[in-house]
C-alpha positions as CSV (number, residue, x, y, z in Angstrom):
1,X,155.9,137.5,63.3
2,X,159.2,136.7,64.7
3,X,157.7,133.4,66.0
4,X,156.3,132.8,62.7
5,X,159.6,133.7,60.4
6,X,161.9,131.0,63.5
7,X,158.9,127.8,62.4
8,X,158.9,129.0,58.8
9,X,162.3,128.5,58.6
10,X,162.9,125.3,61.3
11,X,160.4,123.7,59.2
12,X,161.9,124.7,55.9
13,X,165.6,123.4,56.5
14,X,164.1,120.5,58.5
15,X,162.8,119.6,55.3
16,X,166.5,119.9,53.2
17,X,168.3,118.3,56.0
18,X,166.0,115.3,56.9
19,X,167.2,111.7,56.6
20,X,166.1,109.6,53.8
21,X,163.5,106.7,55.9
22,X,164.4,103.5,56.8
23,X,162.7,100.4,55.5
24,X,163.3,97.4,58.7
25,X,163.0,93.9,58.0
26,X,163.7,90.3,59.5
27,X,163.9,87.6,57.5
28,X,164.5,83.9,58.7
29,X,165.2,81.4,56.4
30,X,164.5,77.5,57.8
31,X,163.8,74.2,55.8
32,X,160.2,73.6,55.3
33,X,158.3,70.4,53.4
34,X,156.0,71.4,50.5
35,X,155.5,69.5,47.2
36,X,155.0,71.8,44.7
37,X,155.0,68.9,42.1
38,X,153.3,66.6,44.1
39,X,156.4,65.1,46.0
40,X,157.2,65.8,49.2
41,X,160.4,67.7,49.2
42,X,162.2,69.9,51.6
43,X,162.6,73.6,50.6
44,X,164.0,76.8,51.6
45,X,161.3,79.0,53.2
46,X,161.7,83.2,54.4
47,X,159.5,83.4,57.0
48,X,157.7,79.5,56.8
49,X,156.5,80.7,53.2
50,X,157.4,79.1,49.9
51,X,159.0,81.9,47.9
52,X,159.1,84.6,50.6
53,X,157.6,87.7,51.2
54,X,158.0,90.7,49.5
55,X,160.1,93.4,50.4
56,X,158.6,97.0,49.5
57,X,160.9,99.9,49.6
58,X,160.7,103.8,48.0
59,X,163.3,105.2,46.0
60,X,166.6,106.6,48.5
61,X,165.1,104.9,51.7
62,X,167.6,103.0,53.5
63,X,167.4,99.3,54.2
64,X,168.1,97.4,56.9
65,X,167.7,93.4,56.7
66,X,168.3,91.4,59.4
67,X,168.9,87.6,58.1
68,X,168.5,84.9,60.5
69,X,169.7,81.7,59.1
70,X,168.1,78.6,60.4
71,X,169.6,76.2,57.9
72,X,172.5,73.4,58.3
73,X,174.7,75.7,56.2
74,X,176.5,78.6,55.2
75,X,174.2,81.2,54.2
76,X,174.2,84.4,52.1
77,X,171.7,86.9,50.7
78,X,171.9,88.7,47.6
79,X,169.7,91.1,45.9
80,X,169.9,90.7,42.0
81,X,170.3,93.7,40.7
82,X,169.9,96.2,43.1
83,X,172.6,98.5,43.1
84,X,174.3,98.9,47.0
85,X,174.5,103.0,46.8
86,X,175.9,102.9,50.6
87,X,178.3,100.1,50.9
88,X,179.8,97.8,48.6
89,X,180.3,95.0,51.6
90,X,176.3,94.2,51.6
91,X,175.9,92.7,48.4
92,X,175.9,89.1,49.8
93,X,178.3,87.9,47.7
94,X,180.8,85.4,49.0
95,X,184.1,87.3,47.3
96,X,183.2,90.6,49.7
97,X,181.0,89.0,52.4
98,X,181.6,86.6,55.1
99,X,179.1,83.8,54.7
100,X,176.3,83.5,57.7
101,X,176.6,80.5,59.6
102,X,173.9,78.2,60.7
103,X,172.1,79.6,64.0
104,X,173.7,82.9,63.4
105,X,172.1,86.2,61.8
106,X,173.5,88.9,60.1
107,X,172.0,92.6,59.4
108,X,172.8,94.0,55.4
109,X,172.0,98.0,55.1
110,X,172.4,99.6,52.1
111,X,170.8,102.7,50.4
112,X,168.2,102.3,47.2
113,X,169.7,105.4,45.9
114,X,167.5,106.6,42.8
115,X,166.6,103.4,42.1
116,X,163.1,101.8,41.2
117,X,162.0,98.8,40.0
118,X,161.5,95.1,40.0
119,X,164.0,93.0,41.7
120,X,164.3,89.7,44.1
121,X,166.7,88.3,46.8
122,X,168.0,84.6,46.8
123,X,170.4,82.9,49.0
124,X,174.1,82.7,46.6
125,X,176.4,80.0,47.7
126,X,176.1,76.5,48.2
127,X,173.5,75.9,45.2
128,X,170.6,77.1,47.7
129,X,168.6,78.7,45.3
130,X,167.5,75.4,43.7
131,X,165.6,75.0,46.9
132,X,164.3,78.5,47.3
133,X,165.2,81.0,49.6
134,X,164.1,83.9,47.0
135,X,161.5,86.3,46.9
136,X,160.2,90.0,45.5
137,X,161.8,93.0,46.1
138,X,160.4,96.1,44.8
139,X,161.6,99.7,44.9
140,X,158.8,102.3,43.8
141,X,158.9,105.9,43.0
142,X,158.7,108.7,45.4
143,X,155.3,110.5,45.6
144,X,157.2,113.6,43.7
145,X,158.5,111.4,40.8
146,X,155.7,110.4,38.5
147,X,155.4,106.9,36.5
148,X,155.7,107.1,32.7
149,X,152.2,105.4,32.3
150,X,148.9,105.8,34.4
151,X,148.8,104.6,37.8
152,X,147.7,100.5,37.8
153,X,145.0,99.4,39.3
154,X,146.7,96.5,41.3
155,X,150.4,95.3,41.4
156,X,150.7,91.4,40.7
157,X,154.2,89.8,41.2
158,X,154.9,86.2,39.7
159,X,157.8,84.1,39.8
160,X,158.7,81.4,37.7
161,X,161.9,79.4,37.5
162,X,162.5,75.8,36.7
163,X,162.5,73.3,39.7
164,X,163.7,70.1,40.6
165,X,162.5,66.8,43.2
166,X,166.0,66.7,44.1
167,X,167.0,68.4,47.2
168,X,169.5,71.3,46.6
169,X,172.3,69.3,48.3
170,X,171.9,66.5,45.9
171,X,172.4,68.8,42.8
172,X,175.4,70.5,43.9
173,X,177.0,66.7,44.5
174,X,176.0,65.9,40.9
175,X,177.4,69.1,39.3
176,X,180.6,68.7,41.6
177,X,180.7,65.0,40.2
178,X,181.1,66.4,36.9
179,X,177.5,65.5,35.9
180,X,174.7,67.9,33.9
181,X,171.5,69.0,36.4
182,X,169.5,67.3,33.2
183,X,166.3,68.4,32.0
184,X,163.8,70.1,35.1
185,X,161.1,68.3,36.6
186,X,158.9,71.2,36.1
187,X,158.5,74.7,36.3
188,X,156.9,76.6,38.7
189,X,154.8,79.8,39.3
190,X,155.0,81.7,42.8
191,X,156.1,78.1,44.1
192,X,153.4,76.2,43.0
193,X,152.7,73.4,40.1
194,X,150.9,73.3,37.1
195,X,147.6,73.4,36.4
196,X,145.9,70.3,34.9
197,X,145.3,71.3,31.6
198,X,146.3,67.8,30.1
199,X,145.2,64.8,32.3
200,X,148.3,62.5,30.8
201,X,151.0,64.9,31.4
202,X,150.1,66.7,34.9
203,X,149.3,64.4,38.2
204,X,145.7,64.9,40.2
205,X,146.0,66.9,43.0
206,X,148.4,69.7,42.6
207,X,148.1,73.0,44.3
208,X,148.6,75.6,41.2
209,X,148.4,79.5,41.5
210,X,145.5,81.4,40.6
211,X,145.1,86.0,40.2
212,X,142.8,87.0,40.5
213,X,141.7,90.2,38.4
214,X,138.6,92.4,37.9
215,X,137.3,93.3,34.3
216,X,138.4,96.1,32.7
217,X,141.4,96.9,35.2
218,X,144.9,97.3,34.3
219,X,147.6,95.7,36.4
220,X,151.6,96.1,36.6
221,X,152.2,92.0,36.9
222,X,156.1,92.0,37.7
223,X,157.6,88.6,36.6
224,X,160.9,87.4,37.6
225,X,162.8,84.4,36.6
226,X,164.6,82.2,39.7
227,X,165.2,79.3,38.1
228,X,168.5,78.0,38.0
229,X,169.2,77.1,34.5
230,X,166.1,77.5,32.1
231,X,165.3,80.5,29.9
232,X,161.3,80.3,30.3
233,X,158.6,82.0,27.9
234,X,155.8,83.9,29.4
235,X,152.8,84.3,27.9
236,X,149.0,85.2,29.2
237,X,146.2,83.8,26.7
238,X,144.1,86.2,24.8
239,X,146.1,89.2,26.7
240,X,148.7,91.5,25.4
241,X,151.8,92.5,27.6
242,X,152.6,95.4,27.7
243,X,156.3,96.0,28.4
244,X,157.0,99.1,30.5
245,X,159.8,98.1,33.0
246,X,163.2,96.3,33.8
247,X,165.4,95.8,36.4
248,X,165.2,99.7,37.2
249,X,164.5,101.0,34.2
250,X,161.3,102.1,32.2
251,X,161.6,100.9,28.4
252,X,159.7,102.1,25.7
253,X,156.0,100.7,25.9
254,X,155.9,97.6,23.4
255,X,153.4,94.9,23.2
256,X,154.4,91.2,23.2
257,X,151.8,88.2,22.7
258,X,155.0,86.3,25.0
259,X,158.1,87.7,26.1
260,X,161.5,85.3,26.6
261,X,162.6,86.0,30.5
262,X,166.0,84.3,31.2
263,X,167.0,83.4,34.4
264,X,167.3,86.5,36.8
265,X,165.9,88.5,34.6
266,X,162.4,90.8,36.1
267,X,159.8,92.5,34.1
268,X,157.4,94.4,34.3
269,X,154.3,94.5,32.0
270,X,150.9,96.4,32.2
271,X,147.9,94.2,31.4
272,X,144.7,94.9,30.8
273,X,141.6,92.4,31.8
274,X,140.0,93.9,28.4
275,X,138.5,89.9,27.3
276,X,135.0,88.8,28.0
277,X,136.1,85.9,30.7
278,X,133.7,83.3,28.8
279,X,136.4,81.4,30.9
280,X,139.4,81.6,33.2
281,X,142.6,81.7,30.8
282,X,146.2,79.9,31.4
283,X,149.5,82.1,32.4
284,X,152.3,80.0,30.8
285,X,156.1,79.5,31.4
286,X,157.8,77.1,29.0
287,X,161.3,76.5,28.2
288,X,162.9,77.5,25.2
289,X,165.7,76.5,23.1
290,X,164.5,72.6,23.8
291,X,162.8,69.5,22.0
292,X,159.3,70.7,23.0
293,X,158.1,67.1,22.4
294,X,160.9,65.7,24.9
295,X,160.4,68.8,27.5
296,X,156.4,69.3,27.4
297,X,155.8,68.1,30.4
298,X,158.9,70.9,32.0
299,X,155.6,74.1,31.4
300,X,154.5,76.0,34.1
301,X,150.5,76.7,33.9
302,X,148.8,79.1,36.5
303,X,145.1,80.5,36.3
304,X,144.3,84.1,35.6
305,X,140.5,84.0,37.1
306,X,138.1,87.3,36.3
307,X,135.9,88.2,39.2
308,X,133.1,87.6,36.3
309,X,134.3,84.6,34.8
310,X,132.1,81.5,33.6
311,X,134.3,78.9,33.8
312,X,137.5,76.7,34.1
313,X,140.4,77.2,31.6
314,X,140.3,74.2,28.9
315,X,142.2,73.3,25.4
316,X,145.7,73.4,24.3
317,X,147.8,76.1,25.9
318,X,148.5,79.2,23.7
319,X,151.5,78.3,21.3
320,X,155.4,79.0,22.7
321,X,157.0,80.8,19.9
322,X,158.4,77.8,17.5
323,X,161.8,78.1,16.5
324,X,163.7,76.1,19.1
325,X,167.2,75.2,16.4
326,X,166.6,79.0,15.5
327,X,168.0,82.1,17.7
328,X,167.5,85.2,15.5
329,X,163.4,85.3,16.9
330,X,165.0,85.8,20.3
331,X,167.4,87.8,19.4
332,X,165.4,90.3,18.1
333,X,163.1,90.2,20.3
334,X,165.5,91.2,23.1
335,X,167.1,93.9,21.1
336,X,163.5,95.3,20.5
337,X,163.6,96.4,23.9
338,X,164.6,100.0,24.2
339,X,164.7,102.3,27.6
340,X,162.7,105.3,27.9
341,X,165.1,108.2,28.4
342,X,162.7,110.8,29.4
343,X,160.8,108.6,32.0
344,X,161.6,110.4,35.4
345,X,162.8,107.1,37.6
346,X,166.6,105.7,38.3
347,X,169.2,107.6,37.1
348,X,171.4,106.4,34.9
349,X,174.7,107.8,36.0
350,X,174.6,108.0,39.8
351,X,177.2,109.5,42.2
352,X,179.5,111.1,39.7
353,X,179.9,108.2,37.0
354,X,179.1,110.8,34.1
355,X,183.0,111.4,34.9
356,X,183.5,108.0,33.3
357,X,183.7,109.2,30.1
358,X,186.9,111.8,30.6
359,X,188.9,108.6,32.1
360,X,191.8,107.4,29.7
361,X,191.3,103.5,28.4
362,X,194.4,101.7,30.1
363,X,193.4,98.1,29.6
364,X,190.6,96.1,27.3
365,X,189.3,92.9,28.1
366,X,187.7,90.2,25.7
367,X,185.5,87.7,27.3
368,X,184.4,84.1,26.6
369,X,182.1,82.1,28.2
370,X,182.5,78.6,27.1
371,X,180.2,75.4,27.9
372,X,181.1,74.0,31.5
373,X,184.0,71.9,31.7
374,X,185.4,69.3,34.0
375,X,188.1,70.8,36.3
376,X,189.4,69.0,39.0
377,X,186.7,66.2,38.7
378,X,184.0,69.3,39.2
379,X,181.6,70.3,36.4
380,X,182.5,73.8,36.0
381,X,181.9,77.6,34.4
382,X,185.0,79.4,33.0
383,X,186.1,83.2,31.2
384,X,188.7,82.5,29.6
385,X,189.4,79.4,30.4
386,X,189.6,80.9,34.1
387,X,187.0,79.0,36.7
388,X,186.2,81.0,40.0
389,X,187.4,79.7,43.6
390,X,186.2,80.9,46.4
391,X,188.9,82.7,48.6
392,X,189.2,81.9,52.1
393,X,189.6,85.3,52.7
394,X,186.4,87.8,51.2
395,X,188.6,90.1,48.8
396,X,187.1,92.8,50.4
397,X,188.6,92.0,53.7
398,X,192.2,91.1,51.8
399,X,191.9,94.9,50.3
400,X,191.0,96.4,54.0
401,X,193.6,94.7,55.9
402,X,195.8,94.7,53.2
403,X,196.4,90.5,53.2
404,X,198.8,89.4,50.6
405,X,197.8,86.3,48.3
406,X,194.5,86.1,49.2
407,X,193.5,86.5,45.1
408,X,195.9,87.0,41.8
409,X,195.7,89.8,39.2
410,X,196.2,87.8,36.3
411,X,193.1,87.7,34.5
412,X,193.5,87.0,31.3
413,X,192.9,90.0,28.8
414,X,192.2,87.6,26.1
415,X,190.6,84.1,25.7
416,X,193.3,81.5,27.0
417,X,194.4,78.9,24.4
418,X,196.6,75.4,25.1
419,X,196.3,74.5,28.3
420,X,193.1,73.3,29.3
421,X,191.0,75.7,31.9
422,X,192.1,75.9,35.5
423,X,190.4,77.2,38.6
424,X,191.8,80.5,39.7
425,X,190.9,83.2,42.6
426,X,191.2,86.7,39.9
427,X,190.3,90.2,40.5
C-alpha cells in the first residue's frame, strides 16, 4: 500500500508539474521559379514549396522555429497575430529583432499561451512578402477544451492574396521611387492561378487549385489573406459560410453567401458539402472597392470538386457583392461579426491584463492614417504625419543596454498640421 500511495502520488504531481510540449520545426526559405500566372517568376519558397507548409501547434505548447535563410537578403519571420506569451524579442519584427542574414539561421521560441486559432507566418522586411515566404499556422484546442461547434470532418486551409509578375525587388524600387504598386496581375489561391472559367480573360495552361470534398461532410476551410495590398471577397458557389472563428477567437455562428477578408486577416468558416454536385463549383477571391470592369481579370478562381461530382465548373462566377463607390455593405458586414463569449478557447485577458482596467489614464492618443505620401523621394505610410524608419539599433536592444538616441519619444498625441510629414524613429 505504501508502494501504491508513493506512484499515486509521483504520478499525481508529475501531472501538476509537467512542462507544457514542445512543437520543433526548421524552416528554410530559398528562391524557387514557379509561374503561378503562367510567367516564369522567381518566388520565395519554405521548404522548396510555394506557400509553405503548415505549422500545427496545441494551445500552451512551446515553439521552437529554427529559420534558415537561403536568400540574398536580410530576412525576418513574423507570425501575424499570434501573441508571443514567453518573450517579446521573437516576434520577428525589425524594431525588437535583429534581421537574419543571408546564409545564416536563427531559432524564434515562444509560448502559444491559451491561444487557438488561425494564423500564418511571412517574411516582414524588405517587401518579401510580395514574393511569398508565408504559410499556415494553426493553434488548436487542447483535448480538455472543447470546440463551440461539432468536430469537422476535415480541416481545409486556403490562402488568397493578390500577386504580381514583378519580382519583390522590383516593387520595393518602385514604391521607394515614389510610384503606386498599380493594379495586381492576379490573385491567387494556395499559390496557384485561376481557373479558366472565361477563355478571353484567363491564359491556357495554368495550374489552379482544386479540394477536394466528400458529400454531406462538414469542413472548417481556414482562409487567410497574404496579399499585399487588396481587400479580396470570398465566396464558395451554391454553399453557405459559416463563420465560427478569427484570429483566436470563436464569433457568434453567422452565415455569409461571401465574406470581405482584408489583407492579414484569417477566418475560419464551417461548410457543408450539402449540394447535389451536378458539377464541380468555383471558390472565388475578387477585389473590392475597384472598377470591376477595369479589374476582372485581378479574380482568383479555384475548384471545389465532390468525390461524386458529374462535371467541370461552367458559367459566370457567382456575383461579388456590388457596391464598389459604396462602403456602408462592408461596414456592416464587419460589424456583424460578434465573439462568442462563452466558447471555452483563448482567453481574453491573459497574464494579469484584467488589472488594466484599475490603471489611471495618463495620456490619449488620436490617430490618422493618411494616403501614402512622398517623403524623401520614397512613397510612404504615415500617423500623424509621422513615417516609420528603421533604427539601426532594434529598440529592444536600445531598452536592454540602455543606448541613448537610438529612437525619440515624441509621437505626436494628435494629428500633425503645417509642415508636411517627415520620417521619424518614435516609440
Amino acid at each position: 500500500m505504501a508502494l501504491l500511495r508513493l506512484i499515486y502520488f509521483s504520478v499525481l504531481f508529475g501531472l501538476c508539474f509537467a512542462a507544457d510540449p514542445f512543437a520543433n520545426f526548421d524552416l528554410e526559405l530559398s528562391y524557387i521559379t514557379v509561374s503561378p500566372l503562367g510567367v516564369p517568376q522567381q518566388v520565395i519558397a519554405v521548404n522548396g514549396k510555394f506557400p509553405g507548409p503548415t505549422l500545427n501547434v496545441t494551445t500552451n505548447y512551446n515553439v521552437v522555429v529554427n529559420v534558415k535563410n537561403k536568400l540574398d537578403e536580410n530576412l525576418l519571420i513574423t507570425w501575424s497575430g499570434v501573441q508571443m506569451r514567453r518573450v517579446s524579442w521573437q516576434d520577428g519584427v525589425l524594431g525588437t529583432n535583429c534581421p537574419i542574414p543571408p546564409k545564416w539561421n536563427w531559432t524564434y521560441q515562444f509560448q502559444v499561451k491559451d491561444q487557438i486559432g488561425s494564423f500564418f507566418y511571412f517574411p516582414s522586411l524588405n517587401f518579401q512578402r510580395a514574393a511569398g515566404g508565408f504559410g499556415p499556422f494553426i493553434i488548436t484546442n487542447r483535448n480538455i477544451i472543447p470546440l463551440p461547434f461539432n468536430t469537422p470532418d476535415g480541416d481545409i486551409v486556403i490562402m488568397i492574396g493578390d500577386w504580381y509578375t514583378q519580382n519583390h525587388t522590383a516593387l520595393r524600387t518602385a514604391l521607394d521611387n515614389g510610384k503606386d504598386l498599380g493594379m495586381p496581375d492576379g490573385v491567387l489561391i494556395n499559390g496557384k492561378g485561376p481557373y479558366r472559367y472565361n477563355t478571353t480573360l484567363v491564359p491556357d495552361g495554368i495550374d489552379y487549385e482544386t479540394i477536394n470534398v466528400e458529400p454531406g461532410k462538414t469542413y472548417r476551410i481556414r482562409v487567410h489573406n497574404v496579399g499585399v495590398s487588396t481587400c479580396l471577397n470570398f465566396r464558395i458557389q451554391s454553399h453557405n459560410l459559416l463563420l465560427a472563428e478569427t484570429e483566436g477567437h470563436y464569433t457568434m455562428q453567422q452565415n455569409y453567401t461571401s465574406l470581405d477578408i482584408y489583407v492579414g486577416q484569417s477566418y475560419s468558416f464551417l461548410v457543408t458539402m450539402d449540394q447535389n454536385a451536378s458539377s464541380d463549383y468555383y471558390m472565388v477571391a475578387s477585389p473590392r472597392f475597384v472598377n470591376q470592369s477595369l479589374w476582372q481579370r485581378v479574380t482568383g478562381v479555384g475548384i471545389l470538386h465532390y468525390s461524386n461530382s458529374k462535371g467541370k465548373a461552367s458559367g459566370p462566377l457567382p456575383d461579388p457583392p456590388n457596391d464598389a463607390y459604396d462602403t456602408s455593405y462592408a461596414i456592416n458586414q464587419a460589424m456583424s461579426i460578434r465573439q462568442n463569449g462563452s466558447a471555452s478557447g483563448a482567453r481574453p485577458n491573459p497574464q494579469g491584463s484584467f488589472h488594466y482596467g484599475s490603471i489611471n489614464v495618463t495620456d490619449t492618443f488620436v490617430l490618422r492614417s493618411m494616403p501614402p505620401v512622398v517623403i524623401d523621394g520614397k512613397l510612404r505610410a504615415t500617423f500623424n504625419g509621422i513615417s516609420f524608419v528603421n533604427p539601426d539599433t532594434p529598440i529592444r536592444l536600445a531598452d536592454k543596454f540602455n543606448v541613448k538616441g537610438a529612437y525619440k519619444l515624441d509621437f505626436p498625441s494628435r494629428p500633425l498640421t503645417g509642415p508636411p510629414p517627415n520620417g521619424q524613429i518614435s516609440h
